[in-house]
C-alpha positions as CSV (number, residue, x, y, z in Angstrom):
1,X,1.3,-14.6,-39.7
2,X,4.0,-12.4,-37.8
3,X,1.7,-10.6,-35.7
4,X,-1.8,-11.0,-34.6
5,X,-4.2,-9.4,-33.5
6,X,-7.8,-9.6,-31.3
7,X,-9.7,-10.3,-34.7
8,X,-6.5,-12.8,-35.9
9,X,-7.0,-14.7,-32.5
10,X,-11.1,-14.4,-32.8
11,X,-10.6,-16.4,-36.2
12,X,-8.1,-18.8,-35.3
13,X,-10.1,-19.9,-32.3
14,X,-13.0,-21.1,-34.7
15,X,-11.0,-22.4,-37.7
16,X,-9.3,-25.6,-38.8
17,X,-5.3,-25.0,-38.1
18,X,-4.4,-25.3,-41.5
19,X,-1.2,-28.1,-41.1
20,X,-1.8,-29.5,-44.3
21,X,-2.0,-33.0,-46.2
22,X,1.8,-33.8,-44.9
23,X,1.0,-32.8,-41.2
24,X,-2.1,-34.9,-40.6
25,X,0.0,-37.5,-41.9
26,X,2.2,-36.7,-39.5
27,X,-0.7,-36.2,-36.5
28,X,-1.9,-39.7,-37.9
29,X,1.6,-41.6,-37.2
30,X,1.6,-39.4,-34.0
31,X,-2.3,-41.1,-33.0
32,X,-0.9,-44.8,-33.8
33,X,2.2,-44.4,-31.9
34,X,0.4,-43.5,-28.4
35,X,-2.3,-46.5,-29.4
36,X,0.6,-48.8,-29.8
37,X,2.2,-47.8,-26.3
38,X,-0.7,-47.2,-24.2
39,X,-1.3,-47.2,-21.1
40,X,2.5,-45.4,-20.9
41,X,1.8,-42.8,-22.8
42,X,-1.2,-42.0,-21.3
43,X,1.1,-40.4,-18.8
44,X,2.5,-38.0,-22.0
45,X,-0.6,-36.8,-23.8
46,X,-2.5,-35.8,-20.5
47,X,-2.1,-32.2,-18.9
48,X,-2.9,-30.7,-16.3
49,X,-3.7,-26.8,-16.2
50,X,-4.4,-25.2,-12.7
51,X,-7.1,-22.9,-11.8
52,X,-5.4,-19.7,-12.6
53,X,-3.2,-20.5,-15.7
54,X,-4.3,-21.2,-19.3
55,X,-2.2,-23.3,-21.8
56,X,-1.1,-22.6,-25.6
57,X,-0.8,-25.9,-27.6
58,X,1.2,-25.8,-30.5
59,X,0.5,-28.6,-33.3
60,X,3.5,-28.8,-35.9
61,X,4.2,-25.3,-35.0
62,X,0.6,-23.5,-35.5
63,X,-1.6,-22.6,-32.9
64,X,-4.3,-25.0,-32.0
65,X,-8.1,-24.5,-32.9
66,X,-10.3,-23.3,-29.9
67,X,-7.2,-21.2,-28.3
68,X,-6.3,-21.4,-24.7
69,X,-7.1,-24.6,-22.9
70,X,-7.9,-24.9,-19.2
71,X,-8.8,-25.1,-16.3
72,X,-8.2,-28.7,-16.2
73,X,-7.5,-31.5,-18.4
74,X,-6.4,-31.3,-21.7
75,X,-5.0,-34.1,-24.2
76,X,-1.4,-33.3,-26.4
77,X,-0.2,-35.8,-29.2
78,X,3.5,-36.9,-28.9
79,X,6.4,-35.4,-31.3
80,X,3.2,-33.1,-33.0
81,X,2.0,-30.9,-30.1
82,X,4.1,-28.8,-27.6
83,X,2.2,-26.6,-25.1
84,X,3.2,-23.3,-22.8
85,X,1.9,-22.6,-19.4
86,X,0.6,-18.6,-18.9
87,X,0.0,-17.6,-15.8
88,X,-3.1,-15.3,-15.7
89,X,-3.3,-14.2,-12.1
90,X,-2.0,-10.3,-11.5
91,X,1.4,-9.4,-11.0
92,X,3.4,-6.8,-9.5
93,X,6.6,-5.1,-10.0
94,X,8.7,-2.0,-8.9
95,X,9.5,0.6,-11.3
96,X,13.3,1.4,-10.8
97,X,13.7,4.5,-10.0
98,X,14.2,7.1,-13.6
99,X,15.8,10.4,-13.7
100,X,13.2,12.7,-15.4
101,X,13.9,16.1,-16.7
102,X,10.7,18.3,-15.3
103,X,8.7,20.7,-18.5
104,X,10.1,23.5,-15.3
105,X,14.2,22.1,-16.0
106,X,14.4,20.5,-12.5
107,X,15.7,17.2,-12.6
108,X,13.8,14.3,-10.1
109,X,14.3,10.5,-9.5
110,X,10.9,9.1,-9.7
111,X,10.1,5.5,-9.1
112,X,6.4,3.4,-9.3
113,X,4.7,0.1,-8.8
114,X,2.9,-1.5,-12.1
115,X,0.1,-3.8,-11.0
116,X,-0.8,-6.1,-14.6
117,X,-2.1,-9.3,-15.4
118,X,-2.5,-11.4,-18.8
119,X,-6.1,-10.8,-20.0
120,X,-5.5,-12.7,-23.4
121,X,-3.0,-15.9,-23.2
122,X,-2.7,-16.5,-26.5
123,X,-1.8,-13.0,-27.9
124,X,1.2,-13.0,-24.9
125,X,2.5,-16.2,-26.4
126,X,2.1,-14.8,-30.4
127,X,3.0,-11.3,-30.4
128,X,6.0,-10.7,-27.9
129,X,8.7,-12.9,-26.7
130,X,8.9,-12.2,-23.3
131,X,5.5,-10.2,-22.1
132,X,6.5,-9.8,-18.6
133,X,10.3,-8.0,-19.9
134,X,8.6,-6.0,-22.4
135,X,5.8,-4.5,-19.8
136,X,8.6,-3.6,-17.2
137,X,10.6,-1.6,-20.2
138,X,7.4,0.3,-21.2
139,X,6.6,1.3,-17.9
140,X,9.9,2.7,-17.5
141,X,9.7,4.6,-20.8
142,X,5.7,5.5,-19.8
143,X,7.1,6.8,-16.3
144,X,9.9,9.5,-18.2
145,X,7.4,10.3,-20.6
146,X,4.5,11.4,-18.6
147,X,6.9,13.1,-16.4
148,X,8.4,14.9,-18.7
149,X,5.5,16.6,-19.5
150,X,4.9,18.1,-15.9
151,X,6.4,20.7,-14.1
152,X,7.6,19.9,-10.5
153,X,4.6,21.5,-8.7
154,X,2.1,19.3,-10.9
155,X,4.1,16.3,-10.0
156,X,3.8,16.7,-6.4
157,X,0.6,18.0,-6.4
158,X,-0.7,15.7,-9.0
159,X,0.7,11.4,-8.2
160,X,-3.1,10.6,-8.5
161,X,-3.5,12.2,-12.2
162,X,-0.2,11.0,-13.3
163,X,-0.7,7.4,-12.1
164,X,-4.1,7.3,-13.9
165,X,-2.4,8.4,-17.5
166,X,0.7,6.3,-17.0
167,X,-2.2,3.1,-16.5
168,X,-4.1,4.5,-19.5
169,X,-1.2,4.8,-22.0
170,X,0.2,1.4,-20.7
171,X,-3.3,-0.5,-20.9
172,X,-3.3,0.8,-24.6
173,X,0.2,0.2,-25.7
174,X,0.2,-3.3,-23.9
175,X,-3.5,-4.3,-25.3
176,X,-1.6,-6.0,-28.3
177,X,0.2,-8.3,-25.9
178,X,-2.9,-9.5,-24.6
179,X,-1.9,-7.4,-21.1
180,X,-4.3,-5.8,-19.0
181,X,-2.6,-3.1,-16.7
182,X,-4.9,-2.7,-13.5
183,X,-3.2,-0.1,-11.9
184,X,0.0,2.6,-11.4
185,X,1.5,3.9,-7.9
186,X,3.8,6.5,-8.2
187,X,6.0,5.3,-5.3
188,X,8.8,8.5,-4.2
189,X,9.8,11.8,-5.4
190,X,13.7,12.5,-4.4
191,X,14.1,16.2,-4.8
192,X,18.2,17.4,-5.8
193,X,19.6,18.1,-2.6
194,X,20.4,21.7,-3.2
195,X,16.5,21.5,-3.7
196,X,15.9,20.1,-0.4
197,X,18.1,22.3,1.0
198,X,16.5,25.4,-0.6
199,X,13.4,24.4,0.1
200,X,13.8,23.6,3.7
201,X,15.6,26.7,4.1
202,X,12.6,28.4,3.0
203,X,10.7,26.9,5.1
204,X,12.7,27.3,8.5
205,X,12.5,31.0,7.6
206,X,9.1,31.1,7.3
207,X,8.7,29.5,10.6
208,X,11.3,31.6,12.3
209,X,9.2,34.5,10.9
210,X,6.1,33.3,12.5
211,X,8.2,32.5,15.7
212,X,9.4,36.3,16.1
213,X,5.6,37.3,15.3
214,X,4.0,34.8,17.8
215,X,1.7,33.5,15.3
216,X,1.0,29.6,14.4
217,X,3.3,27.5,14.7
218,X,3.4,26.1,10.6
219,X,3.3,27.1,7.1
220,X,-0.1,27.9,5.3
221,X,-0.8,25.3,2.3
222,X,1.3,26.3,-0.9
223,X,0.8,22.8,-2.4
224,X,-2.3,21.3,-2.8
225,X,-1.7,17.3,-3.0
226,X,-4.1,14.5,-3.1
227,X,-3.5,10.5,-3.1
228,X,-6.2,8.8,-3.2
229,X,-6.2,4.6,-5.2
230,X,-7.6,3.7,-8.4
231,X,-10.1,0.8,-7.8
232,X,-8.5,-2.2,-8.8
233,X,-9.4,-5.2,-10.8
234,X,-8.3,-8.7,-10.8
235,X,-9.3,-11.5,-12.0
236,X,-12.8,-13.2,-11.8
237,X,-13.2,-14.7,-8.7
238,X,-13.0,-18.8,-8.8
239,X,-16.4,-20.4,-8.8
240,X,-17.0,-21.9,-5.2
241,X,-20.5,-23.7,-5.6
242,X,-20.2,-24.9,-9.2
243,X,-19.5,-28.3,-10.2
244,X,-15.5,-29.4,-11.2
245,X,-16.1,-29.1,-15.3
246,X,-13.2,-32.3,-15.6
247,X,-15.1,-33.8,-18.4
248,X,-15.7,-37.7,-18.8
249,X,-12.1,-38.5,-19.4
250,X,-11.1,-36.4,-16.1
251,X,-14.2,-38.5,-14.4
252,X,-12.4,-41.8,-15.6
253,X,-8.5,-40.8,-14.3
254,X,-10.1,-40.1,-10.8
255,X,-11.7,-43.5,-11.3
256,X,-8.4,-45.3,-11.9
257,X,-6.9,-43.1,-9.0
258,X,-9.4,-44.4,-6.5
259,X,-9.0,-48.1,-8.0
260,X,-5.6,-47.1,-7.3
261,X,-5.5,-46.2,-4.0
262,X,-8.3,-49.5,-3.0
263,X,-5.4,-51.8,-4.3
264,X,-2.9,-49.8,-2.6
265,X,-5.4,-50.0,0.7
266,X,-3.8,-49.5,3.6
267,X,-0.4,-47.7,2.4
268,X,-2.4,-45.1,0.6
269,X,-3.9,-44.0,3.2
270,X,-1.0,-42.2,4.5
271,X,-1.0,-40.3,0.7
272,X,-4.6,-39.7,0.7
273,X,-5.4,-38.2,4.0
274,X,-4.1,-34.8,4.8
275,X,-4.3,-32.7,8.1
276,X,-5.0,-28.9,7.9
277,X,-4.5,-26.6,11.1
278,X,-7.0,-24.5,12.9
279,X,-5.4,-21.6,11.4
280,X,-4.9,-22.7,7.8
281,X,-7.0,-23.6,5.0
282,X,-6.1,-26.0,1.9
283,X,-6.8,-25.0,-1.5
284,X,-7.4,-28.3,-3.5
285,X,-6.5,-28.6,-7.5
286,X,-8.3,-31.3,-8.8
287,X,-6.5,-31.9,-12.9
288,X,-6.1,-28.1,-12.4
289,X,-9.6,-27.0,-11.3
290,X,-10.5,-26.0,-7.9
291,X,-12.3,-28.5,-5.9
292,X,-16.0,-27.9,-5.7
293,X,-16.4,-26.1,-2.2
294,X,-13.7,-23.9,-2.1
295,X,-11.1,-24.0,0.4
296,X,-11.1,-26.8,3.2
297,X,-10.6,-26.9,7.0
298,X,-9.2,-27.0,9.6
299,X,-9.2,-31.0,10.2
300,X,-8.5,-33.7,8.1
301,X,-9.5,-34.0,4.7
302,X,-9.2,-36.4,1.4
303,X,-7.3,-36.2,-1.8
304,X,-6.8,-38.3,-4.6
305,X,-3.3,-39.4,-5.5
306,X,-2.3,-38.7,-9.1
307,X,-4.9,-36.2,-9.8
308,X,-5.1,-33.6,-6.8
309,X,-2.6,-31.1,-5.8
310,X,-3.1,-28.8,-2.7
311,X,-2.1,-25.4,-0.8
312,X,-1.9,-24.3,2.5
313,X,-3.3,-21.2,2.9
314,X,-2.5,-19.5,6.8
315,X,-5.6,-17.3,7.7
316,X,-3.9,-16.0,10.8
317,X,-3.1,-12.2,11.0
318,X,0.4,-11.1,9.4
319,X,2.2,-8.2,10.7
320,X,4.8,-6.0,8.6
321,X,6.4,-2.9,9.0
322,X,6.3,-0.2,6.1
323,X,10.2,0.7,5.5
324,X,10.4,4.5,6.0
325,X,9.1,6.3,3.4
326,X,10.9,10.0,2.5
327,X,7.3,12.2,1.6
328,X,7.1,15.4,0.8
329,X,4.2,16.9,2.7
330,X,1.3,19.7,0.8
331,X,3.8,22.3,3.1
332,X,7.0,21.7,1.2
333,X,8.4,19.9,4.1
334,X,10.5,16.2,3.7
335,X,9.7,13.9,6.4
336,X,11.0,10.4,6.9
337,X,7.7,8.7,8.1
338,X,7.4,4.4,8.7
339,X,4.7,2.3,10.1
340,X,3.1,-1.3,10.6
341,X,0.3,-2.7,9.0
342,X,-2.0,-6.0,9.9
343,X,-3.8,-7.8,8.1
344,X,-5.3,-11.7,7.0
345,X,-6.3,-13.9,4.3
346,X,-10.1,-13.4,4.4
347,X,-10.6,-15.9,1.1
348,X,-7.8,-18.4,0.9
349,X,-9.2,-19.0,-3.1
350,X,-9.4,-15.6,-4.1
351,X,-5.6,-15.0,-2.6
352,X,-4.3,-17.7,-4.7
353,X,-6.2,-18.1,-7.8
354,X,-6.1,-14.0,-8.1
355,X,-2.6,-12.5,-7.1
356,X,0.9,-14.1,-7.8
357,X,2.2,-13.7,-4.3
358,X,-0.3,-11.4,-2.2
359,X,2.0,-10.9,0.8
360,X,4.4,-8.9,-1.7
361,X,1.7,-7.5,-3.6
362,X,0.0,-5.8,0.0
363,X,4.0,-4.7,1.5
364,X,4.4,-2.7,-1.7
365,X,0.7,-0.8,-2.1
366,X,1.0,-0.1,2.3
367,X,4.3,1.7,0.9
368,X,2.7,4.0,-2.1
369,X,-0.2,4.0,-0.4
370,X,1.4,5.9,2.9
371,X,3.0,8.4,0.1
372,X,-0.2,9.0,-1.3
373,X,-2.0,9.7,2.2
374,X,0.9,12.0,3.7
375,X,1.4,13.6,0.2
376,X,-2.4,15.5,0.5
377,X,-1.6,16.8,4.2
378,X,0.8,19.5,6.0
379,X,3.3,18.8,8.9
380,X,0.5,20.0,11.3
381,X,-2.2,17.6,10.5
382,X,0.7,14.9,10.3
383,X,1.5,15.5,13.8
384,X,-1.5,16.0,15.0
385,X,-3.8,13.5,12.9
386,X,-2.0,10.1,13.1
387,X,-5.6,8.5,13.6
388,X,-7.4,9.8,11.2
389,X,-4.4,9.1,8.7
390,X,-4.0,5.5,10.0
391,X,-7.8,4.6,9.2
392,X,-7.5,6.2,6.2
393,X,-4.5,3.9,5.2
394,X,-6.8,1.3,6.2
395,X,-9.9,1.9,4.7
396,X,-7.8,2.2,1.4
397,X,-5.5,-0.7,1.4
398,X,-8.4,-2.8,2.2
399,X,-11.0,-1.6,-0.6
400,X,-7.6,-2.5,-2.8
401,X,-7.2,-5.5,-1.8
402,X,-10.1,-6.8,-1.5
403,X,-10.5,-9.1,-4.6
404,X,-7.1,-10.6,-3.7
405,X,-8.7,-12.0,-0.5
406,X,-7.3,-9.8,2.0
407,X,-8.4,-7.7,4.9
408,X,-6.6,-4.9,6.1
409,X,-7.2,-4.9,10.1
410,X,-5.2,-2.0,11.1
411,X,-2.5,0.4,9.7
412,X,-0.6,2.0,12.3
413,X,1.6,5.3,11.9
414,X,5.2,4.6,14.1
415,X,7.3,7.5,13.6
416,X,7.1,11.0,12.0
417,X,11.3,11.8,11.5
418,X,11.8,15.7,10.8
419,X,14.8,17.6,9.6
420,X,17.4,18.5,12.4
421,X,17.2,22.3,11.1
422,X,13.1,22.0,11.3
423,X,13.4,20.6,14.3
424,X,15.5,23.6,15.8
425,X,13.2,25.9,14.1
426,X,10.2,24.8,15.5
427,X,12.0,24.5,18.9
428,X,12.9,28.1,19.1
429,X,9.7,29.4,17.7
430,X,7.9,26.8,20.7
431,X,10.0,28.6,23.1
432,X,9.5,32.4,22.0
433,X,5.9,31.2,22.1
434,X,6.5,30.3,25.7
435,X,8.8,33.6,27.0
436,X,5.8,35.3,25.3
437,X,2.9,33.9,27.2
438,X,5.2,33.7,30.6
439,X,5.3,37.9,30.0
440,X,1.6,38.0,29.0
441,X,0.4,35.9,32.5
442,X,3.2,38.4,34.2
443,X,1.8,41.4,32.8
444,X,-1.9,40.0,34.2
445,X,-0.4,39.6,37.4
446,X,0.9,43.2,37.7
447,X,-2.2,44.5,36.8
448,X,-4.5,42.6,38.6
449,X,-2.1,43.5,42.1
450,X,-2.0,47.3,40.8
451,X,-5.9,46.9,41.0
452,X,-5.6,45.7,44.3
453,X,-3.8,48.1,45.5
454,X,-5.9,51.0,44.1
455,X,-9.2,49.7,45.7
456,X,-6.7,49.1,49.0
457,X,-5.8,53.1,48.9
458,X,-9.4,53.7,48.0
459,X,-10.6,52.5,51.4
460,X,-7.7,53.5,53.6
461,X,-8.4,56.7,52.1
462,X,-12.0,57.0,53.5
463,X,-11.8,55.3,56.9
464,X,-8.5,57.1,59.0
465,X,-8.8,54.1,61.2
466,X,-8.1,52.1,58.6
467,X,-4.7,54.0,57.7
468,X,-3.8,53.2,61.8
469,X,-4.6,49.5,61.5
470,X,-2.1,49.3,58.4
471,X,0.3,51.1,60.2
472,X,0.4,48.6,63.2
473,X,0.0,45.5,60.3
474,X,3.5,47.2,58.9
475,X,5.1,47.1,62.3
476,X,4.7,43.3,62.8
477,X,5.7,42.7,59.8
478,X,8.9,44.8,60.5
479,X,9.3,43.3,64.1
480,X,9.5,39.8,62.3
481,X,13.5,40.3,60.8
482,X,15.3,39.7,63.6
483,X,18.4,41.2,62.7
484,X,16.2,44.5,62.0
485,X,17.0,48.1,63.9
486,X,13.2,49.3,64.2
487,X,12.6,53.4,65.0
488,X,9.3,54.3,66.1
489,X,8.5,58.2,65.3
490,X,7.0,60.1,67.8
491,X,3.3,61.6,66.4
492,X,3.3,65.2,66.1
493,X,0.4,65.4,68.2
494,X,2.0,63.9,71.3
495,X,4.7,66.5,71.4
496,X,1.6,69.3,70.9
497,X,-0.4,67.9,74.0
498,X,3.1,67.9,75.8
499,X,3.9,71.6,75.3
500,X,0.7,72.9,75.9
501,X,1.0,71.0,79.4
């Protein structure tokens, strides 16, 4: 058939491939011709698949009973079968960034991250040519749709609700292709700049409003905005404890490796012993399948030539900075915000069997993730909440990535970039804020030494001794200017005593 679907594969997994009377002819010939070279072409009919892939086989062109192979060993025949590798663990890609037409005729570039792994091997390899291609066009068109049907206050207000449809109508569209799409991060939001400019200037004259009215200091919330993750899910988590399922002829190629490596004895021990730092951890692939006790180290440890395959894993605490990110705050203002992030490989299995390259995959979720967290709160709580923001970072990015094997440590906010005409706003309100609190404490002062001197007049008033005494405490004040000409007056009651004499 042309297409197939989940009941096609269902049924093609439990029937006989139906190659005809000419084609097991031709399987027959095949059969004799790896008998008659042996042991060379042992070398050609046996394949290994790793831990996290899955293989297709292909005999005379149809689909082999049973499906996708692996883990592990797996037996082709020469000139009949042909086989494809798919890789199963989750990948991750950027959505470029789309010009989208709002529902409200405001035109915004819009970008994402698509988080998607293959859930069914054999439908990727029978229903679409290139999975991967067709997944990164669908998103694309998925991104303009959804958009389209959202006016520019929804999408700003709204990434968390938008993100969840987008991974809805992908994960059905995509089921045919034997995808699985975990999750969607609506990454940035550019505004037009007329826009930007419009809506800053609204914003600086609200402020400036404010400013001349002495009240606080930023806008009240016009834009409510949440951005919280979508739990993710990967792929199951590698047995650790369970035996290596490498069947009896797996058993017998690890037999002639060791026999191998005896007859080779002492030159292979330089291929059979490897040393693993104190900070690193080896993932061993034995034909495919990971080694029964999970991930080894540090110190030296023993593989088998021929058979095993291994990867350094380093454990040690990796530091990156988050490129800064343009978000549009829940009070209409664009700030330019960047920060660092730390974190470790807390499973070495989990971060290879379960996530194409987890390094990438963590730098771009810090990114959406920092949009998300800035896009629920206002300038104010930004400025003044960098804490309480950075552990919430944290606590997401690490429920996230958890089941690719990695621990978020710490998420730290570096700078909080404003507009140059906010910045001048909110420096001449903070300074009418001051010239008005400098004329409050002045206006205190003045009235608290206009008190003073009322309850001074109040008791020079009753005691006429009193009024003398302040009389003599003004004359040595006076007497201490120097360059003073002082005139005493003569008391009327001197020159009346004098008279009467």
């Amino acid at each position: 058939p042309g297409r197939y679907s989940s009941h096609d594969v269902e049924a093609l997994e439990n029937s006989d491939s139906g190659i005809g009377l000419c084609g097991w002819l031709l399987v027959g010939l095949s059969l004799m011709l790896m008998l008659v070279t042996l042991p060379i072409s042992i070398w050609m009919c046996i394949k290994i698949v790793k831990e996290y892939e899955r293989a297709i086989i292909f005999r005379l062109g149809r689909i082999l009973k049973g499906g996708a192979k692996g883990p592990g060993l797996f037996f082709i025949l020469p000139c009949t079968d042909n086989f494809i590798n798919v890789d199963m663990r989750t990948i991750t890609f950027d959505i470029p960034p789309q010009e989208v037409l709002t529902k409200d005729s405001v035109t915004v570039s819009v970008d994402g991250v698509v988080y998607y792994r293959v859930q069914n091997a054999t439908l990727a390899v029978a229903n679409i040519t290139n999975a991967d291609a067709a997944t990164r066009l669908l998103a694309q068109t998925t991104l303009r749709n959804v958009l389209g049907t959202k006016n520019l206050a929804e999408i700003l207000s709204d990434r968390e609700e938008i993100a969840h449809s987008m991974q809805s109508t992908l994960d059905d569209a995509t089921d045919d292709w034997g995808i699985k799409v975990e999750r969607v991060e609506i990454k940035d939001v550019k505004l037009p700049l007329q826009l930007q400019r419009a809506m800053a200037a609204e914003a600086e004259a609200s402020r400036e409003a404010r400013a001349k009215a002495l009240l606080f200091l930023f806008l009240l919330q016009v834009i409510a905005a949440e951005g919280e993750m979508n739990a993710s899910r990967a792929l199951k988590e590698a047995s650790l404890n369970s035996d290596s399922d490498i069947g009896i002829f797996g058993w017998l190629l690890v037999g002639l490796s060791l026999l191998l490596v005896l007859v080779t004895f002492p030159l292979s021990i330089w291929m059979c012993y490897k040393i693993v730092k104190e900070y690193e951890r080896a993932i061993i692939f034995r034909l495919g399948r990971i080694l029964k006790g999970g991930a080894k180290g540090p110190g030296l440890f023993f593989i088998v030539p021929c058979t095993d395959i291994f990867i350094n894993v380093d454990m040690r605490t990796i530091t990156f900075d988050i490129p800064p990110q343009e978000v549009l705050t829940k009070d209409s203002v664009t700030v330019s915000v960047d920060g660092v992030v730390y974190y470790r490989v807390q499973n070495a299995t989990l971060a290879v069997a379960n996530i194409t390259n987890a390094d990438a995959a963590t730098r771009l979720l810090a990114q959406t993730t920092l949009r998300n967290v800035l896009g629920t709160k206002n300038l104010a709580e930004i400025l003044s909440d960098r804490e309480e923001i950075a552990h919430s970072m944290q606590a997401t990015l690490d429920d996230a990535t958890d089941n690719w094997g990695i621990k978020v440590e710490r998420v730290e906010i570096k700078d909080v970039k404003l507009p140059l005409q906010l910045q001048r706003a909110m420096a001449a309100e903070a300074e009418a804020s001051r010239e008005a609190r400098a004329k409050v404490i002045a206006a205190e002062g003045e009235m608290n030494a206009s008190r003073a001197l009322k309850e001074a007049s109040l008791v020079i008033s009753e005691a006429p001794s009193a009024l003398q005494l302040r009389y003599l405490q003004t004359l040595n004040t006076i007497a201490a200017e120097k360059n003073s000409t002082i005139i005493f007056p003569l008391p009327m009651d001197m020159m009346h005593s004098l008279i009467n004499r």
